[in-house]
MIVOMI-345685 format. One record per residue: residue number from 1; residue in three letters; x, y, z of N, C-alpha, C in turn. Coordinates in nm, 3 decimals. Example, Ala and Ser with C-alpha at 12.3 -4.5 7.8 and 13.67 -1.06 7.14 Angstrom:
BEGIN
+-----+-----+---------+---------+---------+---------+---------+---------+---------+---------+---------+
!   i !  aa !     n_u !     n_v !     n_w !    ca_u !    ca_v !    ca_w !     c_u !     c_v !     c_w !
+-----+-----+---------+---------+---------+---------+---------+---------+---------+---------+---------+
!   1 ! ALA !   1.319 !  -0.569 !   0.780 !   1.230 !  -0.450 !   0.780 !   1.320 !  -0.330 !   0.780 !
!   2 ! SER !   1.285 !  -0.225 !   0.708 !   1.367 !  -0.106 !   0.714 !   1.290 !   0.003 !   0.787 !
+-----+-----+---------+---------+---------+---------+---------+---------+---------+---------+---------+
% end
This chain:
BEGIN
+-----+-----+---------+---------+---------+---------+---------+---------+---------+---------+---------+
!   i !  aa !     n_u !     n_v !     n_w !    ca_u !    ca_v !    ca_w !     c_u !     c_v !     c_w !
+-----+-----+---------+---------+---------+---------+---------+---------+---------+---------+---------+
!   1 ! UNK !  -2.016 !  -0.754 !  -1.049 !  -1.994 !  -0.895 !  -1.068 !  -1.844 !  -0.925 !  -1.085 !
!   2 ! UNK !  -1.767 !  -0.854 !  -1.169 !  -1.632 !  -0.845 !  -1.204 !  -1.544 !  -0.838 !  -1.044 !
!   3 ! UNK !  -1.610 !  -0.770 !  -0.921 !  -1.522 !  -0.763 !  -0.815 !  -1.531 !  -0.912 !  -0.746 !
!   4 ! UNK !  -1.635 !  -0.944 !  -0.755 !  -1.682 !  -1.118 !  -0.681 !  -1.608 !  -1.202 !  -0.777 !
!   5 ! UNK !  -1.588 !  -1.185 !  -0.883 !  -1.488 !  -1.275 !  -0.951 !  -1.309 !  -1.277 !  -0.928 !
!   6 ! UNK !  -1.332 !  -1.142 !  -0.906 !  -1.164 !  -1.107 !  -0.837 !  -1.176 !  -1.198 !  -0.672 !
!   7 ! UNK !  -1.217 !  -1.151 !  -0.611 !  -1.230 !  -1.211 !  -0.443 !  -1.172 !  -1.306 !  -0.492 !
!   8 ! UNK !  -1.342 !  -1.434 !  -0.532 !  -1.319 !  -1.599 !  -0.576 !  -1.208 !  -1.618 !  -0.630 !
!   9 ! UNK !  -1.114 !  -1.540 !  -0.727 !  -0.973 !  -1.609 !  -0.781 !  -0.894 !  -1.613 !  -0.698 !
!  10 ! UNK !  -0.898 !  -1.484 !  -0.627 !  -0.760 !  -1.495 !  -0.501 !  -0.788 !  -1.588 !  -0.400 !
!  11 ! UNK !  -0.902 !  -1.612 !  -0.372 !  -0.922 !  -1.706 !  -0.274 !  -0.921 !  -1.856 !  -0.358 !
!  12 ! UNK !  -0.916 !  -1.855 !  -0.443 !  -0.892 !  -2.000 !  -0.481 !  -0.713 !  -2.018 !  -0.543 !
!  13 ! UNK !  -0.648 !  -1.896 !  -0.483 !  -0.537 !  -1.900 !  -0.487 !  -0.427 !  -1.915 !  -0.378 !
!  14 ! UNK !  -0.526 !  -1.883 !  -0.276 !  -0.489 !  -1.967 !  -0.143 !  -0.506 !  -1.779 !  -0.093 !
!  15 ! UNK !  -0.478 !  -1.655 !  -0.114 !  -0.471 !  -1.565 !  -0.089 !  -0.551 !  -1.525 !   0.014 !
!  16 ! UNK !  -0.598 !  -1.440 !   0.146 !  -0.655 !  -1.382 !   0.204 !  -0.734 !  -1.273 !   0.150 !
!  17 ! UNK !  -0.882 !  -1.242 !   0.142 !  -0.958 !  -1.139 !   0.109 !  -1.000 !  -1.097 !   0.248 !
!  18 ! UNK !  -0.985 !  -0.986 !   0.229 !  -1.050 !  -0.892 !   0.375 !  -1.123 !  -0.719 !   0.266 !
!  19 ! UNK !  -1.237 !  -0.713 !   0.304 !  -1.361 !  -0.634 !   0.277 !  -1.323 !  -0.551 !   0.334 !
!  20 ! UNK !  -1.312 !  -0.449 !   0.303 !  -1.295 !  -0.297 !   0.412 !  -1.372 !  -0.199 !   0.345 !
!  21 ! UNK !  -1.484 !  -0.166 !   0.416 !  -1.567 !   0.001 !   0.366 !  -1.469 !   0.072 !   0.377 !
!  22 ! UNK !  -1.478 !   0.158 !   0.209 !  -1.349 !   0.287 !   0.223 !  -1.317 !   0.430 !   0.318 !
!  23 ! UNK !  -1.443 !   0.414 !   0.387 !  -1.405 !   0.518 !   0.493 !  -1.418 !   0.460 !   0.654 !
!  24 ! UNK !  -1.355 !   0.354 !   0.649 !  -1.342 !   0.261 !   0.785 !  -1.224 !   0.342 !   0.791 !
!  25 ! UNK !  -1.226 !   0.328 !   0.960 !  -1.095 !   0.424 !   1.004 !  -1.054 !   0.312 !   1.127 !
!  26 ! UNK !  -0.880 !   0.296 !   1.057 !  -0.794 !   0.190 !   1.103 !  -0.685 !   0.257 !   1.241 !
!  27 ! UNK !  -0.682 !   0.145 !   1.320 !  -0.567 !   0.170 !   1.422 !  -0.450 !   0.128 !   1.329 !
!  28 ! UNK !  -0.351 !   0.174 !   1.453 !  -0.204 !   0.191 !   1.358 !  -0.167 !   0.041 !   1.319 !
!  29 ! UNK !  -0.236 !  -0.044 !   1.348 !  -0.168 !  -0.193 !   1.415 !  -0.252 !  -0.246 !   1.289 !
!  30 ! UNK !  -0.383 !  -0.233 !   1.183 !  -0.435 !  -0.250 !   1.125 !  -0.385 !  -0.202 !   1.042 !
!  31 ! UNK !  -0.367 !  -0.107 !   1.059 !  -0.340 !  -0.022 !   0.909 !  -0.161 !  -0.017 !   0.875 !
!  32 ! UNK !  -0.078 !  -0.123 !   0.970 !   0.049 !  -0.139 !   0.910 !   0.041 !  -0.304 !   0.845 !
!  33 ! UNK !  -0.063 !  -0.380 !   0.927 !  -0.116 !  -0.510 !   0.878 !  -0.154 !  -0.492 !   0.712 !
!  34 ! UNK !  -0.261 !  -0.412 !   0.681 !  -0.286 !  -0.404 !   0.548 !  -0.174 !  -0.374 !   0.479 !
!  35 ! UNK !  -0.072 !  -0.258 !   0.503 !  -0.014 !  -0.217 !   0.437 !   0.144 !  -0.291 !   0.419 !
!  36 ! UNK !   0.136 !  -0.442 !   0.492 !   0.229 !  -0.564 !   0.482 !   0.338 !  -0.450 !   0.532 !
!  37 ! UNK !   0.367 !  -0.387 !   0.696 !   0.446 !  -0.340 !   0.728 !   0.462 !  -0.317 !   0.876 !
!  38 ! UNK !   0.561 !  -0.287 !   0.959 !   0.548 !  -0.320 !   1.111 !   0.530 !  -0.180 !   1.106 !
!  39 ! UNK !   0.440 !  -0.162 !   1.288 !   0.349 !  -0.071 !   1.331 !   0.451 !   0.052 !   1.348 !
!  40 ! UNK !   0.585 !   0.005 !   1.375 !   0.688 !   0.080 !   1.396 !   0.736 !   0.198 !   1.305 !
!  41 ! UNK !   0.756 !   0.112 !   1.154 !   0.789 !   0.185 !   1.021 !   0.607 !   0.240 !   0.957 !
!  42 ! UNK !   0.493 !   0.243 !   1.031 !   0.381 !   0.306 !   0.961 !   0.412 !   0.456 !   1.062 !
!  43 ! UNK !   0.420 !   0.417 !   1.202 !   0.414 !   0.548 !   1.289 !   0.508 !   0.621 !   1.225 !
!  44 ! UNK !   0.635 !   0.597 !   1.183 !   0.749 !   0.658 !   1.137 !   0.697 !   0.761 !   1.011 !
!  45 ! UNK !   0.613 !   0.651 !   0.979 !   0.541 !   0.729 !   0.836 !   0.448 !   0.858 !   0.860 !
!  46 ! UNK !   0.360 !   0.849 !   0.971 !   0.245 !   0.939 !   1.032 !   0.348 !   1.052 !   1.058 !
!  47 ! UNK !   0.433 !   1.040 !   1.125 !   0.497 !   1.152 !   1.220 !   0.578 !   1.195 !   1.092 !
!  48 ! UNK !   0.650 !   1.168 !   1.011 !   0.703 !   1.239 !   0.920 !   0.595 !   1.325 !   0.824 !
!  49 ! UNK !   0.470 !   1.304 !   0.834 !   0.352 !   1.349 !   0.737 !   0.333 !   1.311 !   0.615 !
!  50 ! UNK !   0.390 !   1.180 !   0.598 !   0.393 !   1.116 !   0.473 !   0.245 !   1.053 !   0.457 !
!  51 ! UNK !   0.188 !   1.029 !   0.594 !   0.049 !   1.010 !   0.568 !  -0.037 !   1.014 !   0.622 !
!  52 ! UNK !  -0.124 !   1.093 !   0.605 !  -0.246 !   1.158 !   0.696 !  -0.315 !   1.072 !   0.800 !
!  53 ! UNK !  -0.359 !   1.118 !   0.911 !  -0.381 !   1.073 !   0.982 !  -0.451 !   1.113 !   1.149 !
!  54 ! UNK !  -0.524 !   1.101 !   1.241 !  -0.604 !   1.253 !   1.323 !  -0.563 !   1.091 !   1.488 !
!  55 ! UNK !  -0.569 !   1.193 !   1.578 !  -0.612 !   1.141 !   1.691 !  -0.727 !   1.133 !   1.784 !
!  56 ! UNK !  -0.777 !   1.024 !   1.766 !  -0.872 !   1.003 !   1.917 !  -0.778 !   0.978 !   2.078 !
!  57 ! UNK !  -0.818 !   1.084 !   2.127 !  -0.774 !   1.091 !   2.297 !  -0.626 !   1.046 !   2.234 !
!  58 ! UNK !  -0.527 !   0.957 !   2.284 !  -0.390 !   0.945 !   2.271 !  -0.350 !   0.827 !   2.166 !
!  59 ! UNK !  -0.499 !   0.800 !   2.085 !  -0.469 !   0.718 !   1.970 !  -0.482 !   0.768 !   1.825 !
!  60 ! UNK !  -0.366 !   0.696 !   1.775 !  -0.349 !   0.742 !   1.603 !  -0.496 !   0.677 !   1.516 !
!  61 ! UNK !  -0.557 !   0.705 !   1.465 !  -0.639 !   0.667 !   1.343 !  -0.582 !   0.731 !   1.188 !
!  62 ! UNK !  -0.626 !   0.629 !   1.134 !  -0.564 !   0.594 !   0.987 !  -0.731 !   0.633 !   0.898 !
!  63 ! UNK !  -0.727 !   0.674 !   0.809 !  -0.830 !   0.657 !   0.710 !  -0.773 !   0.538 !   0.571 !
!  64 ! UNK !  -0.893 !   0.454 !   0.558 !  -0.869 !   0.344 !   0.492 !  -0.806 !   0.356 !   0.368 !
!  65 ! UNK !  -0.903 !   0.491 !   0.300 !  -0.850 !   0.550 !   0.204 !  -0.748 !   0.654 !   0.176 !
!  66 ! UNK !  -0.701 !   0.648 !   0.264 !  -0.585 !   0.760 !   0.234 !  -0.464 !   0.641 !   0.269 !
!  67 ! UNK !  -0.465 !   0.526 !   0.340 !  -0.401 !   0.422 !   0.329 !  -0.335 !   0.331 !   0.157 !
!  68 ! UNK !  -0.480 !   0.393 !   0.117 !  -0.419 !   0.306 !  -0.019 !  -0.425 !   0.403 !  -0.099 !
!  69 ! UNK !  -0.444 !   0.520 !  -0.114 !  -0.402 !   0.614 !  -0.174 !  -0.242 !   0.657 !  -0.168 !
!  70 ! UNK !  -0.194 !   0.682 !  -0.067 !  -0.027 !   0.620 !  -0.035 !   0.060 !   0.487 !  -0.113 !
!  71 ! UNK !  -0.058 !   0.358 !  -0.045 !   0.010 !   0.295 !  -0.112 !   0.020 !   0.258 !  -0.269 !
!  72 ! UNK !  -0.069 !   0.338 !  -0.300 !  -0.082 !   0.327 !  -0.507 !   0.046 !   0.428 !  -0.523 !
!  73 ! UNK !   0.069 !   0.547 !  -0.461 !   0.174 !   0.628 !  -0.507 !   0.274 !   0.543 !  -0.492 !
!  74 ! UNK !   0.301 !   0.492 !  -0.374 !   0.431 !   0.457 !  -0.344 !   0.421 !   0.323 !  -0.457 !
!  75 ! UNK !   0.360 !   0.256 !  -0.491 !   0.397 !   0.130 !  -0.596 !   0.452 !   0.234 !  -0.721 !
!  76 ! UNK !   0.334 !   0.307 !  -0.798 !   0.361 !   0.389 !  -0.885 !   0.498 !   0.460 !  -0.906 !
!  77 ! UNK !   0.554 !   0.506 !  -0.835 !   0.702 !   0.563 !  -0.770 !   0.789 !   0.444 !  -0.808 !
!  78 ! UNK !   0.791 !   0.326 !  -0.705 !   0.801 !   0.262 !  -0.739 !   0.843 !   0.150 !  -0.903 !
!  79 ! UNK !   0.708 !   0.164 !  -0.991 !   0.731 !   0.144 !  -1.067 !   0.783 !   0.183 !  -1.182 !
!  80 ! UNK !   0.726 !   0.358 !  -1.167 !   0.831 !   0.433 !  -1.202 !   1.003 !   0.422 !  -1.238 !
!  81 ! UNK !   1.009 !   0.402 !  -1.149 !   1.170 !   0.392 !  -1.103 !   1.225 !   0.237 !  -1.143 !
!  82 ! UNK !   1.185 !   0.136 !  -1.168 !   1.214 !   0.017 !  -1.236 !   1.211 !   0.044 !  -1.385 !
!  83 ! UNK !   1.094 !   0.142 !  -1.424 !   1.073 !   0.176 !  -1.596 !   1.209 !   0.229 !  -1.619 !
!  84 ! UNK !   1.222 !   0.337 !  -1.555 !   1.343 !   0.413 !  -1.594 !   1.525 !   0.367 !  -1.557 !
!  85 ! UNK !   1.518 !   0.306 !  -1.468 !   1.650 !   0.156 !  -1.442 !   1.651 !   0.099 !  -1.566 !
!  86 ! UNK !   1.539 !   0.033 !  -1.644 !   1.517 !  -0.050 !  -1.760 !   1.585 !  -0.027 !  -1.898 !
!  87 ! UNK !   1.554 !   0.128 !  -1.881 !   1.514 !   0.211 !  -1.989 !   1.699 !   0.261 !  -1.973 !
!  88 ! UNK !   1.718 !   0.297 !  -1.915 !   1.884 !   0.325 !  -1.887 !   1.994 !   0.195 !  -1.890 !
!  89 ! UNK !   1.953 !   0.087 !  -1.864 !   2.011 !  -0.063 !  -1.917 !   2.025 !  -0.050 !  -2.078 !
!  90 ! UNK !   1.874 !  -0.030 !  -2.076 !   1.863 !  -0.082 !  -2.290 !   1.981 !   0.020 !  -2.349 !
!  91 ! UNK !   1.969 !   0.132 !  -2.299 !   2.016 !   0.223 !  -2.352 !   2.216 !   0.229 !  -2.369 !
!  92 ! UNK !   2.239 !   0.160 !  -2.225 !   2.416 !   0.168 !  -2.212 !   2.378 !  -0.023 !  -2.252 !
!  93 ! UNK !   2.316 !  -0.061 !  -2.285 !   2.305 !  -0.230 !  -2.328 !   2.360 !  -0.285 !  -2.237 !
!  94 ! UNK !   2.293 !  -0.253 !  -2.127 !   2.353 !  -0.324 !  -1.978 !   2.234 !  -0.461 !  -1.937 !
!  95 ! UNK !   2.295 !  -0.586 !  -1.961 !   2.187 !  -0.685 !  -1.973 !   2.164 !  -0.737 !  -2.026 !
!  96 ! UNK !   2.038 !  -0.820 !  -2.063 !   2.004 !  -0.944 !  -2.154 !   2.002 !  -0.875 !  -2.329 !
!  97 ! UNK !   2.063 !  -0.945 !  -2.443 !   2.054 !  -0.916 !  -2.549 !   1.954 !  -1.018 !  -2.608 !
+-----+-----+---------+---------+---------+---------+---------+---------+---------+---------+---------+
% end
């Protein structure tokens, strides 16, 4: 019930909801769409092995979940790295008093 209440807020926030079964398997063009990024900088991502990924005949497929498994690290990292910027401000009192 708690997830149908999430949907309804974002959508009454003007936001886009899109449903994806977690083992739907995305083209590259989908799966740089979800991941709010051009198809260009996701392939960049595949070929470096930053994120898993198999071919049908001469096309890339994405697994849905290993899509946002990436992208939780990379926020996490991410946020990481703002904690500790923060935390190194307070410390040399670089910033708001």
């Amino acid at each position: 019930m708690r997830l149908l209440v999430d949907i309804l807020t974002e959508m009454a926030d003007g936001n886009a909801v899109k449903v994806v079964p977690v083992h739907t398997e995305l083209t590259t063009q989908e799966a740089a769409d979800l991941f709010n990024a051009s198809r260009r900088y996701l392939i960049k991502l595949l070929e470096s092995n930053a994120l898993p990924y198999y071919r049908t005949g001469k096309h890339r497929r994405i697994r849905f979940s290993d899509l946002m498994r990436y992208k939780a690290e990379r926020d996490q990292a991410s946020a990481d790295a703002m904690n500790e910027l923060s935390r190194q401000a307070q410390e040399l009192r670089i910033g708001y008093e």
